[in-house]
C-alpha positions in Angstrom: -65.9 6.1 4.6 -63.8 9.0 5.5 -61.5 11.2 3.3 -58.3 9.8 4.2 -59.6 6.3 3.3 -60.9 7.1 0.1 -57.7 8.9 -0.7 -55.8 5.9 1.0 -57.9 3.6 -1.4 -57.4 5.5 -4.4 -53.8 5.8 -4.0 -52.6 2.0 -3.6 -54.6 0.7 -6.0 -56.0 2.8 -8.6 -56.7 -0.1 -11.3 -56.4 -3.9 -12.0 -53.2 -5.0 -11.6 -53.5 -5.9 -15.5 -53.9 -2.3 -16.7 -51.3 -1.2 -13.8 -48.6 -3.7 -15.9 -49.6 -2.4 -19.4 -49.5 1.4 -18.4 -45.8 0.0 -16.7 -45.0 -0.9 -20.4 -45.9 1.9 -22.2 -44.6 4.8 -19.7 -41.3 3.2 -20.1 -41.5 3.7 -24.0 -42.7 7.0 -23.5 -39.8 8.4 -21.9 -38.2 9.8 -25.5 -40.0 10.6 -28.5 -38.2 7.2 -30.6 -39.8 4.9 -28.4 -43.5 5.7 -29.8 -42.2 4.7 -33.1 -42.3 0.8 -31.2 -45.8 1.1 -29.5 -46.2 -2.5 -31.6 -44.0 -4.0 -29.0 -45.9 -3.9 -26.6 -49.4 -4.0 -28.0 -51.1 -6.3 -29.7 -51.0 -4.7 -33.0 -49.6 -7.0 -36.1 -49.9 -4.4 -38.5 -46.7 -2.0 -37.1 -45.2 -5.0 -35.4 -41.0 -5.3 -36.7 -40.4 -8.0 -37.4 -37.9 -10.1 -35.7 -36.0 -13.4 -35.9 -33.3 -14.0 -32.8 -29.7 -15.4 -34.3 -27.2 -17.4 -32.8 -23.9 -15.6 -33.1 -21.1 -18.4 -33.4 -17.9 -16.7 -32.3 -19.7 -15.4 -29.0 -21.5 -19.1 -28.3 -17.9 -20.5 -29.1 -16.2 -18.2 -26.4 -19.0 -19.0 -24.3 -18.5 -22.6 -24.3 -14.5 -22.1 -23.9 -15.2 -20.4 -20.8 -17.8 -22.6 -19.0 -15.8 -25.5 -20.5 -12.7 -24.6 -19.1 -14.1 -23.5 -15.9 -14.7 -27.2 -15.4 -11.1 -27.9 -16.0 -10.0 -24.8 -13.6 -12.1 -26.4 -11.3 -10.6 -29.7 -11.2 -7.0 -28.2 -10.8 -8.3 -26.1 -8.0 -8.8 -29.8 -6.0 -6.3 -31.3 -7.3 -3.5 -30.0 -8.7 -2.9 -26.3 -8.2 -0.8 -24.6 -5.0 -3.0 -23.5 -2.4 -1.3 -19.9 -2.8 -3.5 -20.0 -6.3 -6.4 -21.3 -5.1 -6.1 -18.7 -2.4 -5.2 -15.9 -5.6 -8.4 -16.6 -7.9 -10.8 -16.6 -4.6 -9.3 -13.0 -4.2 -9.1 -11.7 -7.1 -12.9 -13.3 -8.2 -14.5 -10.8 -5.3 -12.1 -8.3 -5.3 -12.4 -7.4 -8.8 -15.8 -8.1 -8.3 -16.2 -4.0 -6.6 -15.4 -2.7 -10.1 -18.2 -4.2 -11.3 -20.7 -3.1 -8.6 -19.1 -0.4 -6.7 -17.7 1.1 -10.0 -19.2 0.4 -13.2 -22.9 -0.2 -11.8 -23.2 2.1 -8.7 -20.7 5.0 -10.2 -20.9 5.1 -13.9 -24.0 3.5 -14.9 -26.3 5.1 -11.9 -24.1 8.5 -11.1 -25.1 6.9 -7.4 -22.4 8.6 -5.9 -19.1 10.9 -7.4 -15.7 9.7 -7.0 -12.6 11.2 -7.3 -10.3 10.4 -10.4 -8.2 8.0 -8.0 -10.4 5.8 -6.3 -12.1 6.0 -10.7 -8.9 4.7 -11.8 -8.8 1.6 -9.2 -12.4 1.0 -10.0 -12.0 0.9 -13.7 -8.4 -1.5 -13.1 -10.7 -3.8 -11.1 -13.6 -3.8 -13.2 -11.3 -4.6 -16.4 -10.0 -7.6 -14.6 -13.2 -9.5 -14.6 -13.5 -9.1 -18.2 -16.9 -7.9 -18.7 -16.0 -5.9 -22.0 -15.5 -2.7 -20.8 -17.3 0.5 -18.7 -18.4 2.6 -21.6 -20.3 -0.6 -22.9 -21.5 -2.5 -19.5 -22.8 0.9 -18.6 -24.5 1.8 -21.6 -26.3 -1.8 -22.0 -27.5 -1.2 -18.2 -28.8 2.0 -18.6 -31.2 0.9 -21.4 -31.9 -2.5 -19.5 -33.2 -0.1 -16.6 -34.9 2.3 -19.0 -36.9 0.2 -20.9 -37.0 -2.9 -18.3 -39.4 -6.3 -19.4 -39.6 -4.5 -23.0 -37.9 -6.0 -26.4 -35.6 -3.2 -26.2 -34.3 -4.8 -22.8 -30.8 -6.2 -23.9 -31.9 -8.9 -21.4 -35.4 -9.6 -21.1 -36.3 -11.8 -18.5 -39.5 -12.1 -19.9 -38.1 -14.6 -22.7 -36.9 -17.2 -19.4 -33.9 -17.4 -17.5 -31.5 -19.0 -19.8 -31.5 -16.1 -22.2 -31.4 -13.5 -19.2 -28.3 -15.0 -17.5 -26.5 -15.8 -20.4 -28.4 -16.1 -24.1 -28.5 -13.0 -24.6 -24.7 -12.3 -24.9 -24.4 -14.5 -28.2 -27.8 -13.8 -29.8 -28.7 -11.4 -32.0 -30.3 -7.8 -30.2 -33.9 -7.1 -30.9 -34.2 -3.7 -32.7 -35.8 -1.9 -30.0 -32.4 -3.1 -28.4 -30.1 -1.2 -31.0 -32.7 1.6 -31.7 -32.2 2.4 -27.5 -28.7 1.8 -28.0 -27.9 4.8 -30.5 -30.5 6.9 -28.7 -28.9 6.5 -25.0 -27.3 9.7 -23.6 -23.6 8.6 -22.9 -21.8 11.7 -23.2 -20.7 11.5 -19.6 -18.9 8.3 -20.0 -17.3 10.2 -23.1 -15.8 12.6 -21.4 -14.1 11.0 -18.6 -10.8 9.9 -20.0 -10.3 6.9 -17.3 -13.6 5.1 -18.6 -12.3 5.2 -22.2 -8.7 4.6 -21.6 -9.1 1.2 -20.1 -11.0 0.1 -23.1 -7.5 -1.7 -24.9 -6.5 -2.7 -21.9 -8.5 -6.2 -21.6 -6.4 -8.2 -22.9 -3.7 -7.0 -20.0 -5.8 -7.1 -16.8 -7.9 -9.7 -17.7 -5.5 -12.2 -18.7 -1.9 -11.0 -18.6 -2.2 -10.1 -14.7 -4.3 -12.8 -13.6 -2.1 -15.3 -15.0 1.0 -14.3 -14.8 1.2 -13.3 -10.5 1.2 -16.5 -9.8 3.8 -17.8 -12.1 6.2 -15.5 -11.4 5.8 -15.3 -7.6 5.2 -18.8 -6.5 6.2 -20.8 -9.9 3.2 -21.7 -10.7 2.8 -23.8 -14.2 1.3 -21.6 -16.6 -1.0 -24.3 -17.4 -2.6 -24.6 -14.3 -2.3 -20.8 -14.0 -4.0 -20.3 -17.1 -7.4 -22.7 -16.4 -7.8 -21.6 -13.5 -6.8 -17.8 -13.1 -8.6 -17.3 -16.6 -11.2 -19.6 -17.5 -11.9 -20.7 -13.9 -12.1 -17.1 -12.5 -13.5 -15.4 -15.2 -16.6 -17.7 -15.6 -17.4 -17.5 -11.5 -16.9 -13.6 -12.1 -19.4 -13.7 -15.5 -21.9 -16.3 -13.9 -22.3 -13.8 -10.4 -22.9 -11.2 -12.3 -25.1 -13.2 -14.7 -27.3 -14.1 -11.7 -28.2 -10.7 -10.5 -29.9 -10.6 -14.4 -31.7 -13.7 -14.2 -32.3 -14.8 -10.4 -32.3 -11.6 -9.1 -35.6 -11.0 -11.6 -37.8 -14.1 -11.1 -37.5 -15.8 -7.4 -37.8 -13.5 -4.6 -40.0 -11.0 -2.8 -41.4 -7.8 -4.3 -42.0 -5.1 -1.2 -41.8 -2.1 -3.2 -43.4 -2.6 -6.2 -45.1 -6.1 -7.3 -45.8 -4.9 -10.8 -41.9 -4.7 -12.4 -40.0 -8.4 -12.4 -37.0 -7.6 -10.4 -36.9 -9.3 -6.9 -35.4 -9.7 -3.6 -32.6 -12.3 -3.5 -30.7 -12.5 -0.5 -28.2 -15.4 -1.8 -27.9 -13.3 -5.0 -26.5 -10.7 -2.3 -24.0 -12.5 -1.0 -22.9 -13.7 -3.8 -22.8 -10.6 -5.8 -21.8 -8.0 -3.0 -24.9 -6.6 -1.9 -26.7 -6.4 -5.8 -29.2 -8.6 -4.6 -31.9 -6.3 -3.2 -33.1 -6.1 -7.1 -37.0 -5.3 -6.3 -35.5 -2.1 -4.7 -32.9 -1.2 -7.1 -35.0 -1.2 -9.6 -37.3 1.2 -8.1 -34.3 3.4 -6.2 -31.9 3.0 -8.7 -29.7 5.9 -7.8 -29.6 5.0 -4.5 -25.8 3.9 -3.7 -26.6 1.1 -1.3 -28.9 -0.7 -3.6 -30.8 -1.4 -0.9 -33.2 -0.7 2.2 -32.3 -3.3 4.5 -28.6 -4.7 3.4 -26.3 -4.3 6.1 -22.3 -4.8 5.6 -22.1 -8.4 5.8 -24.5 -8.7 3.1 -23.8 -5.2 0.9 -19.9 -5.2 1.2 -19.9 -2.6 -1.9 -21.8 -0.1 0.8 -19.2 -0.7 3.1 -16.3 -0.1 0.2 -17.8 2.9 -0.9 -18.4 4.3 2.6 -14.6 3.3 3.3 -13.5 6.0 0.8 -16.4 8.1 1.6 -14.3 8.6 5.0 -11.1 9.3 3.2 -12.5 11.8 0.9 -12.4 9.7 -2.7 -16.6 8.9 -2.5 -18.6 11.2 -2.0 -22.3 13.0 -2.8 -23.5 9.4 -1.9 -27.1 9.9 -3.1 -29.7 7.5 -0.3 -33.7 7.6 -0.2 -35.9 8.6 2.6 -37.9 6.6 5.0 -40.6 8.8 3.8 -40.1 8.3 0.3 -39.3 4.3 0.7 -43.0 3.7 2.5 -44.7 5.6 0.1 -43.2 3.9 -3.0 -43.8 0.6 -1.4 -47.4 1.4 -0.6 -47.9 2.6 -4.7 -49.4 0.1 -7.5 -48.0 2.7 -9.6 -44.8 1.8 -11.8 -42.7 4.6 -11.3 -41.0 4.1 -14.9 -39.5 7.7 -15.6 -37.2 7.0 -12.6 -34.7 4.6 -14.1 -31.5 6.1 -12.1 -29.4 7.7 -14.5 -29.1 11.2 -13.0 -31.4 13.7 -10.9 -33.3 15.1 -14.5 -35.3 11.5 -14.5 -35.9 11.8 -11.1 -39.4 13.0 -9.8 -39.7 16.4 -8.2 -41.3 14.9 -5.6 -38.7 12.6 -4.6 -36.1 14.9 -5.5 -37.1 17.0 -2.6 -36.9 14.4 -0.3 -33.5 13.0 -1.9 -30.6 13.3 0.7 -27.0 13.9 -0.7 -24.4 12.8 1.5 -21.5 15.3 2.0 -18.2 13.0 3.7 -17.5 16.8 5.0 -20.4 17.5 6.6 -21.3 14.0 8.4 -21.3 15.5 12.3 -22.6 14.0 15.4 -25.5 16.5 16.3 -25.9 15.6 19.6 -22.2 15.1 20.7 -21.4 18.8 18.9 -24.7 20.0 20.5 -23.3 18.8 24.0 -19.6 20.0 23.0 -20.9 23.7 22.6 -23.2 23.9 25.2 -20.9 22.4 27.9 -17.8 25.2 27.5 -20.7 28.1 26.6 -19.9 28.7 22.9 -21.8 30.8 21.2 -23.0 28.5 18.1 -22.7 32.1 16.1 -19.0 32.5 16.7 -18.3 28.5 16.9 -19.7 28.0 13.0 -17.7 31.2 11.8 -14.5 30.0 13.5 -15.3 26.5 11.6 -15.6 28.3 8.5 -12.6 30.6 8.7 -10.5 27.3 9.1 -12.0 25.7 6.5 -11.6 29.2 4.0 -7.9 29.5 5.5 -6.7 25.5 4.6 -4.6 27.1 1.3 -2.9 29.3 3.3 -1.9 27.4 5.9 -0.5 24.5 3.5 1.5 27.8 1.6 3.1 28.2 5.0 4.7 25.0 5.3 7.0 23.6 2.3 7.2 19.9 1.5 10.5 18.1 2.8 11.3 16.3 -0.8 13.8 14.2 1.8 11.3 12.8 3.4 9.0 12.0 0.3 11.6 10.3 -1.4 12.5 8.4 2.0 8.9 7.3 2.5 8.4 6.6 -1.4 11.3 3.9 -1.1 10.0 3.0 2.5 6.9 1.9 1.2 7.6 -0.2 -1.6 10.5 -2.1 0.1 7.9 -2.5 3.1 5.2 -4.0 0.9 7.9 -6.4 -0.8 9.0 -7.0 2.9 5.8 -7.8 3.9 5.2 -10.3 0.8 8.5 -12.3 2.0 7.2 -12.0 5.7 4.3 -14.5 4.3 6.2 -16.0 1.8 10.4 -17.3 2.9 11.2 -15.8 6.5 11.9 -18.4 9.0 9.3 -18.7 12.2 12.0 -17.3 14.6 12.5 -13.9 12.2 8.4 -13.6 12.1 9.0 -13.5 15.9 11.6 -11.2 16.0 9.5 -9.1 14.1 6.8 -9.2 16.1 9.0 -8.4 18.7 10.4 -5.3 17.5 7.3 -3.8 16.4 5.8 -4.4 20.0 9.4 -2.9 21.8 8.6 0.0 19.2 5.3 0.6 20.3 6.1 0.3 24.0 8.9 2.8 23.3 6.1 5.1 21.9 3.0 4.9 23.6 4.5 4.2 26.9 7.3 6.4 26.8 7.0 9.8 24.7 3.2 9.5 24.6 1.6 8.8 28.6 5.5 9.5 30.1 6.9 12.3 28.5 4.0 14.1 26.6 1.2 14.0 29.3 3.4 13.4 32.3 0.6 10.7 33.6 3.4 8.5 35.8 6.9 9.2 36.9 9.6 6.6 36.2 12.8 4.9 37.2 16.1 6.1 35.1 16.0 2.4 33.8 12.6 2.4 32.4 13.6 5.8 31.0 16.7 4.1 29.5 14.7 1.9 28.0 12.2 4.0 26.7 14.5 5.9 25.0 16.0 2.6 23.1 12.6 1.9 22.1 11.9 4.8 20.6 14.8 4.6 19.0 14.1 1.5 17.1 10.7 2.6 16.0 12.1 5.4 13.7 9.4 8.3 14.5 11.8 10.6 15.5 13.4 12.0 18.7 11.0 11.9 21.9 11.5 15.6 21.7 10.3 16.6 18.8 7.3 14.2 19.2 6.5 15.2 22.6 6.8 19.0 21.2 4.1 18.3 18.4 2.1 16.1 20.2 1.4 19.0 22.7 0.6 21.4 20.0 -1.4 19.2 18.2 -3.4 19.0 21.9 -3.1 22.7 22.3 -4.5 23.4 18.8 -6.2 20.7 17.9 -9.0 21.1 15.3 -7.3 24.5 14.0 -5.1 25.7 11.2 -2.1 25.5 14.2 -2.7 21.7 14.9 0.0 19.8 12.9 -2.3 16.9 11.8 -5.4 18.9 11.7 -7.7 16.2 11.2 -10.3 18.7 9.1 -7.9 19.1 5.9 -9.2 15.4 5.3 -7.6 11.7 6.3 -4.8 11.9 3.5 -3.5 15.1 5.0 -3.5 13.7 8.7 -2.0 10.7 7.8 0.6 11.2 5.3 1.1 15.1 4.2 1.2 16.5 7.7 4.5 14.3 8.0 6.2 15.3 5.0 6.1 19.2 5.7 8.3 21.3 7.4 7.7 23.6 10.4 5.4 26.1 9.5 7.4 29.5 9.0 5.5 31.4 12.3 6.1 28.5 14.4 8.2 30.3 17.2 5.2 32.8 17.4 2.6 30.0 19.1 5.4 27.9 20.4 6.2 29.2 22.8 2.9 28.6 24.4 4.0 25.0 24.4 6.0 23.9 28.0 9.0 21.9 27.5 11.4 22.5 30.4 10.5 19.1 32.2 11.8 17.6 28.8 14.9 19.8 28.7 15.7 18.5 31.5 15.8 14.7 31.2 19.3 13.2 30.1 18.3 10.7 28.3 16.1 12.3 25.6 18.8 14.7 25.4 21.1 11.6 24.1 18.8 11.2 21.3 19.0 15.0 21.0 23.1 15.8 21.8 24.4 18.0 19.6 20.9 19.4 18.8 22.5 22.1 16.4 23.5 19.3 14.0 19.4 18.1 14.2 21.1 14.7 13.1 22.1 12.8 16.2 18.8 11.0 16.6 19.0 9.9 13.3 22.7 8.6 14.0 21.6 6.4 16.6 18.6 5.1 14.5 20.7 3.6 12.3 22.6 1.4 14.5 20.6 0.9 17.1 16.8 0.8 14.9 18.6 -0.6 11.7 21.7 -2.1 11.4 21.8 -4.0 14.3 18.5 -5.6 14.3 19.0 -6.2 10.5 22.5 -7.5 11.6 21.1 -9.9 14.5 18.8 -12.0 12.3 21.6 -12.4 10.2 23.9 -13.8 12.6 21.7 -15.4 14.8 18.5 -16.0 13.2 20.5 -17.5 9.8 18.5 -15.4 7.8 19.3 -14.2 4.6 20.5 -10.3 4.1 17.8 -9.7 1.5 15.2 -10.9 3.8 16.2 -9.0 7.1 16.7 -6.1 4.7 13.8 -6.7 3.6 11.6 -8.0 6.7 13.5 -6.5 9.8 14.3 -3.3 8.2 11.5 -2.0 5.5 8.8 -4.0 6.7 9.1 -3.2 10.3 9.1 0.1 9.6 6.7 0.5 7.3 4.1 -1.0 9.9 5.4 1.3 12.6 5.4 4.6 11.2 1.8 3.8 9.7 -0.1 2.8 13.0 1.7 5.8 14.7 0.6 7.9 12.0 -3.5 6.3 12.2 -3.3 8.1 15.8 -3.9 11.4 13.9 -5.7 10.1 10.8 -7.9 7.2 11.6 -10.5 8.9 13.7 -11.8 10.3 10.0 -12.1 7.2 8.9 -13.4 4.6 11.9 -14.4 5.4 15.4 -17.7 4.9 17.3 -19.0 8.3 16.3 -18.3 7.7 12.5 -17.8 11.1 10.4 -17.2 13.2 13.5 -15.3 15.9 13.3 -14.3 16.0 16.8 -11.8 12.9 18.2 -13.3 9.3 18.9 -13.1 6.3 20.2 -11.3 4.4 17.8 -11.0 0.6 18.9 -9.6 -0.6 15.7 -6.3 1.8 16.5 -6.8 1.0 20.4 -6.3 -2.8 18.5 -3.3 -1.6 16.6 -1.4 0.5 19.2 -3.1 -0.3 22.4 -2.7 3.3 23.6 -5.4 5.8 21.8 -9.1 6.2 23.1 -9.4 10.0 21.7 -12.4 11.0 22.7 -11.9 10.3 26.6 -7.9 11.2 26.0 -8.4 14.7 24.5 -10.7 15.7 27.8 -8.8 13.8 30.6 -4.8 13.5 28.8 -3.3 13.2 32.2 -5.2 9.9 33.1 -2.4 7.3 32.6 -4.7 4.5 31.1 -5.9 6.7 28.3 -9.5 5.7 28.6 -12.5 5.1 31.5 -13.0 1.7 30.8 -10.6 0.1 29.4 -9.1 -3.1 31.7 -5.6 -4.1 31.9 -5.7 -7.4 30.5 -7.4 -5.9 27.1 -4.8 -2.7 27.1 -1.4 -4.2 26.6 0.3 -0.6 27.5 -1.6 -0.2 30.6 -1.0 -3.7 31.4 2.8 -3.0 31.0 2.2 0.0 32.9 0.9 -2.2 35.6 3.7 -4.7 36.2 6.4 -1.3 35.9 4.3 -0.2 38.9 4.4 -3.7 40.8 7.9 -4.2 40.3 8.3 -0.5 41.7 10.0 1.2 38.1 7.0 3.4 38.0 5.2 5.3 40.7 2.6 8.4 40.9 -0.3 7.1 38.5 -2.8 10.0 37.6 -6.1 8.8 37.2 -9.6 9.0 37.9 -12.7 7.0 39.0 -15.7 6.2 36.8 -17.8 8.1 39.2 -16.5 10.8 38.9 -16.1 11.3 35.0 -19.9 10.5 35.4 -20.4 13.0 38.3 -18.8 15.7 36.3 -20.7 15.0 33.5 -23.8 15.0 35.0 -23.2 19.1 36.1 -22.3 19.7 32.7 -25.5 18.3 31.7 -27.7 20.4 34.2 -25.7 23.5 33.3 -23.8 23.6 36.6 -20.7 23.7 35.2 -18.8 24.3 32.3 -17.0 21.4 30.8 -13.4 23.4 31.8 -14.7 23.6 35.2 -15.9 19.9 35.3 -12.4 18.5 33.8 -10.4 20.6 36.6 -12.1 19.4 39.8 -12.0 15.6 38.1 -8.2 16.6 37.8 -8.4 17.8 41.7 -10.1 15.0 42.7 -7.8 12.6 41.1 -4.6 14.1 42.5 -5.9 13.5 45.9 -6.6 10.3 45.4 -3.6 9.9 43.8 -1.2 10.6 46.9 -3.3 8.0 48.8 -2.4 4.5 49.8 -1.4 3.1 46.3 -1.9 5.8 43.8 -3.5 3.7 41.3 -7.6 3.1 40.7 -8.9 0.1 39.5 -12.1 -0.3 38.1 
């Protein structure tokens, strides 16, 4: 036998699987010098053995039985009696309060899986509350010692003493002492300190019933009674018994792949019930691990998917994972692995600590595609990392420069909340023809703005008609994003700059800057200095964007015409011929409307931080989710080739509503000189990049020549 066997051999299986369980036992009382005071609890000694008789607490057993009682009762409502605008609420509010418990309270607080910022801590903790599981400070301190001292008497639920007491006896029976012994001796001075966890504490009452209970009634006149059984009782027992499960199913049927000595298992319907806590066998062995799990995708770990959501907006992040490396060794080990029971990195092993990646939202980069990027236009990676540094060092500075428009909070503030309510009526009292007038403004809006001031005016990709330009123009109007010259004058520096401190919606400050502050500051105070880099004269010179602009010393005009034109009248029209109510076009055709445009123009700049195809690049994607939303924007082939009047290589006509519009303009003759270019050559030019033939400057221009000459040929258009 050879070395490596023998060191294979000794490795997996060391001892019997008997002694391999016993030394599991006593390593996991051996982690602080109280435990050895409780060695009789797990050996066979009577004479040091504490003596202990389990009993029944009444008023817990009674609240019990008023919950799974009533939950019978909520149930029977929920078929029979109850609007299906409830039914709909307690379904929703069962799994999305159901992320504060794993997402927050297990993942974040009991685990320190990831960090989080105080925001995304404060919707956690207002979620988890809602379910009713006592509160953080407690859940969190009861599941640290559960995983410490796991299948022992100080478990608070043992599943060695059978399901019933693991999914639910335990709650209204007395602890063992090892139980309130590891209680007082847990380290909870984290939990102490951070004033959300213990501020929710007298809130239960509030969230968990109050809220619940109370939506309904008031929005859709509800009876409290039904309300009450099934928004309390009926959702707070489906939220207790999920959660329940993951204690008792989750340790006794499944599969064991990384360690068959310790009970927890591998329950995939446990998963999907609970949100991905069902990969137990693993948890228990990873436990600071914020996926929970080796092999849970999305569809079965939706609290991964939450938490690498706000991962990509900057509220998660240090999201802790495990290895390959470290997962097939663990799973190839007899060995218990007890002194690694998740609650920070001191009671994690050196040798997995080295191995341990911590995953930084900032620094999640394409290798390859920057690799390419720098190669292909001959940066010197030197220079290109201290450029990326001195941009990153100089974000203060450049957010001193520009001073918040107060205006345009307030305006937004108001914007948004009348939208939201808007939105709730949308679903709730407007008549089917104002839903369709809705729809129809937001699509004239976007047609206004992608067509027009985007591919038209701020890439100059086709030349139009004065009627389409007419139109355009109203369009814009209506969507309330501005004049098409100041757009067309940002969007060109934001193309010009993009990436750096002089981009606008420099997409490296982070997806809340891009999105939302980059709109409420004002012109930074050197902006003549670099803008006069930026070409406007073929804008100057087009009548109508200068109606939006006339009288461009007041800086009001556009504004005047957005009023009637983008407010009052369409407000006005559903009124008079619509027979809608005042409130609800205010409401719908106004604030709603508006809300929903200004927020998918604005996930242009912002949403490639957060979704794309190269998630966490830094550099621009290809976003379909806002391709679905505006049906302009495929970034990563529009930042290299912004002249190509389809905004993307592949995308077809009757999948891109814009270049479909685009399409019939051109058929009916309103549109004429197309810029584009042929698959085959994109590829071509890529290919010399690739060899080094070329720069990626050089490549773009002779796509650009090519396309021009193609472009004056028989119809001037490409189709692929």
């Amino acid at each position: 036998m050879s070395s490596y066997e023998e060191k294979v051999t000794a490795t997996i299986c060391p001892k019997a699987e008997t002694d391999c369980n016993i030394t599991l036992k006593r390593n996991r009382l051996a982690n602080d010098e109280p435990a050895k005071n409780h060695t009789a609890t797990t050996q066979n000694d009577e004479s040091t053995e504490i003596k202990y008789v389990p009993r029944i607490k009444w008023l817990d057993l009674s609240a019990q039985l008023f919950i799974h009682g009533g939950c019978l009762y909520g149930l029977y409502l929920v078929l029979t009696q109850a609007k299906l605008l409830t039914s709909l609420w307690v379904f929703v509010t069962i799994y999305t309060s159901g992320f504060g418990i794993t997402a927050g309270v297990h993942r974040l607080w009991s685990h320190k899986a990831y960090k989080a910022k105080w925001p995304l801590r404060l919707f956690l903790v207002f979620l988890f509350t809602i379910t009713g599981q006592k509160d953080v400070y407690t859940w969190a301190l009861d599941h640290r010692v559960h995983h410490k001292y796991s299948e022992t008497d100080a478990d608070p639920h043992d599943a060695r003493r059978g399901f019933f007491f693991a999914h639910v006896g335990w709650l209204f029976t007395t602890p063992h002492p090892d139980v309130v012994a590891k209680r007082k001796a847990a380290d909870v001075s984290d939990l102490e300190a951070d004033p959300i966890v213990m501020l929710y504490i007298p809130l239960f009452a509030l969230l968990t019933i109050a809220l619940p209970v109370g939506i309904p009634c008031y929005f859709w006149s509800e009876s409290l009674w039904i309300s009450f059984w099934v928004n309390f009782n009926f959702r707070f027992c489906i939220n207790l018994n999920i959660a329940f499960s993951v204690n008792s199913v989750a340790h006794m049927w499944g599969q064991k792949p990384y360690d068959k000595n310790i009970s927890p298992v591998e329950n995939i319907a446990v998963s999907i019930a609970a949100l991905g806590e069902g990969y137990h066998n693993y948890h228990h062995v990873f436990p600071w691990d914020y996926k929970t799990g080796e092999l849970g995708d999305y569809p079965f770990n939706l609290t991964t998917a939450f938490i690498d959501v706000f991962a990509r907006i900057g509220w998660a992040y240090d999201r802790k994972y495990v290895s390959p490396n470290m997962i097939h060794r663990r799973a190839h080990r007899c060995g218990d692995g007890s002194h690694v029971w998740g609650y920070g990195d001191v009671d994690i092993s050196k040798e997995d600590l080295e191995e341990l990646d911590v995953m930084d939202n900032h620094e999640l980069v394409d290798i390859n595609f920057r690799f390419f990027y720098i190669n292909s236009h001959n940066i010197d990676m030197k220079e290109f990392t201290e450029q990326n540094n001195s941009n990153s060092s100089g974000n203060n500075n450049e957010i001193k420069k520009r001073s918040m428009k107060w205006t345009a909070v307030l305006f937004y503030i108001y914007l948004h909340v009348f939208g939201i309510i808007g939105l709730y009526f949308l679903f709730i009292k407007a008549k089917w023809m104002t839903v369709f007038y809705f729809l129809f403004l937001i699509t004239t809006s976007f047609i206004g703005l992608t067509a027009g001031a985007h591919r038209l005016y701020a890439h100059q990709t086709y030349i139009a008609t004065s009627q389409i330009r007419f139109f355009i123009m109203l369009a814009h109007t209506i969507a309330g994003v501005g004049s098409i010259y100041d757009w067309v004058f940002w969007h060109r520096m934001h193309h010009k700059y993009h990436g750096t401190e002089r981009d606008p919606y420099n997409h490296n400050k982070g997806f809340f800057y891009s999105h939302v502050v980059s709109n409420l500051l004002s012109a930074p105070s050197d902006i003549k200095t670099y803008a006069r880099d930026i070409d406007m004269r073929d804008v100057d010179i087009d009548g109508y964007i200068w109606t939006q602009r006339k009288y461009y010393m007041l800086r009001r005009f556009y504004w005047i015409l957005f009023i009637v034109l983008g407010f009052l009248l369409p407000i006005h029209t559903a009124v008079v011929y619509l027979d809608e109510s005042y409130t609800n076009s205010f409401l719908i055709i106004g604030a709603a409307r508006l809300l929903i445009t200004t927020n998918i123009s604005w996930l242009v700049n912002s949403a490639l931080l957060v979704w794309g195809l190269k998630k966490g690049d830094k550099f621009p994607v290809d976003d379909n989710s806002v391709f679905f939303l505006s049906k302009s924007y495929w970034l990563n082939y529009h930042y290299m080739l912004p002249w190509d009047w389809k905004n993307d290589e592949f995308g077809s006509y009757e999948r891109g509503f814009i270049t479909f519009t685009l399409k019939m303009w051109y058929e009916l003759g309103l549109i004429n000189q197309l810029k584009t270019a042929t698959c085959d050559d994109v590829r071509e030019a890529l290919y010399k990049v690739a060899s080094s033939e070329m720069t990626m400057d050089e490549a773009l221009a002779e796509v650009k020549q090519n396309a021009e000459e193609v472009a004056y040929k028989e119809k001037l258009i490409y189709r692929h």
